[in-house]
N, C-alpha and C positions, 0 to 999 in steps of 0.2 A: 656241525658240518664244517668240513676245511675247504679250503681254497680247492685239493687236489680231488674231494666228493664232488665240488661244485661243478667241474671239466667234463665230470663222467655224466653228471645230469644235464647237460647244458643240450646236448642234441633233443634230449626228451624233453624239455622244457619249451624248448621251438617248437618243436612239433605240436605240441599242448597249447600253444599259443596262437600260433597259427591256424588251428581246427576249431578254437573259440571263435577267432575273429571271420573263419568260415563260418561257422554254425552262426552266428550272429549275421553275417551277412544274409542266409540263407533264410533266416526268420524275418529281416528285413523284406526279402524279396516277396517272402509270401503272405505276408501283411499287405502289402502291396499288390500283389495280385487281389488280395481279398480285397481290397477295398476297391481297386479297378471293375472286378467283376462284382462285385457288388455296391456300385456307388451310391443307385437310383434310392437303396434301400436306408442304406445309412443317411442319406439327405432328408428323405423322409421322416426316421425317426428321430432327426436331430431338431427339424421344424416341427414335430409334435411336441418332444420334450419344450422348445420354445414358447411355445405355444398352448401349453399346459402351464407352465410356468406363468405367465402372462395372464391367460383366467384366473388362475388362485388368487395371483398378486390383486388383480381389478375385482376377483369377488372379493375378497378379504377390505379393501378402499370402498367399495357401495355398499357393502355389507353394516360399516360401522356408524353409531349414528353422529350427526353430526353436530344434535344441540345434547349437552350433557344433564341427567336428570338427576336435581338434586332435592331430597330427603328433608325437609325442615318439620319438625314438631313444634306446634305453640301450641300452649295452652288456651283453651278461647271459654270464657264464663256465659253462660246462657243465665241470660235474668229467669226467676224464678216468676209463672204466672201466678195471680192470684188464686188463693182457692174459691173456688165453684161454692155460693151460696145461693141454695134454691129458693126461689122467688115464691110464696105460697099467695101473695097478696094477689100477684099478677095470673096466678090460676084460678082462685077464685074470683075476680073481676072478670075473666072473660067464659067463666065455667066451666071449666077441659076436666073432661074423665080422665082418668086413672091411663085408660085402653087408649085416650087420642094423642095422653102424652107418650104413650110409649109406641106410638106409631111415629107422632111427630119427630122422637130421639132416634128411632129407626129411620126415617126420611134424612135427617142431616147427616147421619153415617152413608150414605149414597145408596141406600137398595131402592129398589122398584118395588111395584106393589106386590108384584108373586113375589118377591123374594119374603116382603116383608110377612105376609100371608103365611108362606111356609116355616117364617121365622118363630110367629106368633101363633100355629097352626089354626088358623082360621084360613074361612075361604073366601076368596079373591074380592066378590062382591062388597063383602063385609068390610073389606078394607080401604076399599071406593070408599064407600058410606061414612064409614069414620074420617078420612082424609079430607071428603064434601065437608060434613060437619065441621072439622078442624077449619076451613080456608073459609068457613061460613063464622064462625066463633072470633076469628083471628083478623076478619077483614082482608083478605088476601084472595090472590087469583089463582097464585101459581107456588108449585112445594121449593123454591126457593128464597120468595119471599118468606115464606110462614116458617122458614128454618130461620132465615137472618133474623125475624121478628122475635122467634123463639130463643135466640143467642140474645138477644137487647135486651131480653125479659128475662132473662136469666131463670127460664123455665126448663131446658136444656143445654147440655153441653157443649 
């Protein structure tokens, strides 16, 4: 373009300019209406948006914990118990059958007498009977004693 192109455009180029900086005014104005006539609404959503923001941030703060949990492995050695050697002196000194000591072993594992009953399928009396006997044999009153006693005598486990 030359100087003498430039003369001949010069009126359209105003014109051009001027219809922008219209146009531009007139989106101006109707932004501005919008927001006039709609203020109540944007104020609204701006104190949501606030206010959404605001929860996240406070959930995300109570959310996190505040003591940190950490992870340690040691190795920890458990002593090795003795092995279990049956006391046969201590059975025949107070003469326990065969059936009172596997009731008595049955008693220190925690069952009751139906349990033990249905364990050993004998019925319920029978197990009375042997248990009397056992706490009559053993000197004892009661099936925690005659367990402890049975653990000291290393007649059970």
């Amino acid at each position: 373009m030359t100087l003498g192109n430039l003369n001949n455009y010069k009126e359209t180029l105003i014109y051009g300019v001027v219809l922008a900086v219209l146009l531009v005014l007139l989106r101006w104005l109707e932004l501005r209406f919008l927001i006039i006539t709609h203020a109540f609404e944007i104020y609204a959503a701006a104190i949501a948006v606030l206010f959404t923001g605001l929860g996240i941030w406070l959930a995300l703060k109570l959310s996190k914990p505040k003591i940190q949990t950490q992870i340690i492995e040691k190795v920890i050695e458990v002593p090795q118990q003795p092995q279990f050697v049956f006391n046969k002196q201590a059975v025949s000194k107070f003469g326990l059958s065969c059936r009172e000591l596997e009731v008595l072993q049955l008693m220190s594992e925690g069952l009751s007498n139906q349990e033990i009953a249905d364990h050993l399928f004998l019925s319920l009396p029978t197990i009375k009977t042997h248990g009397s006997r056992l706490f009559e044999k053993l000197e004892v009153r009661r099936r925690t004693q005659a367990v402890e006693l049975g653990k000291k005598l290393a007649i059970i486990r």
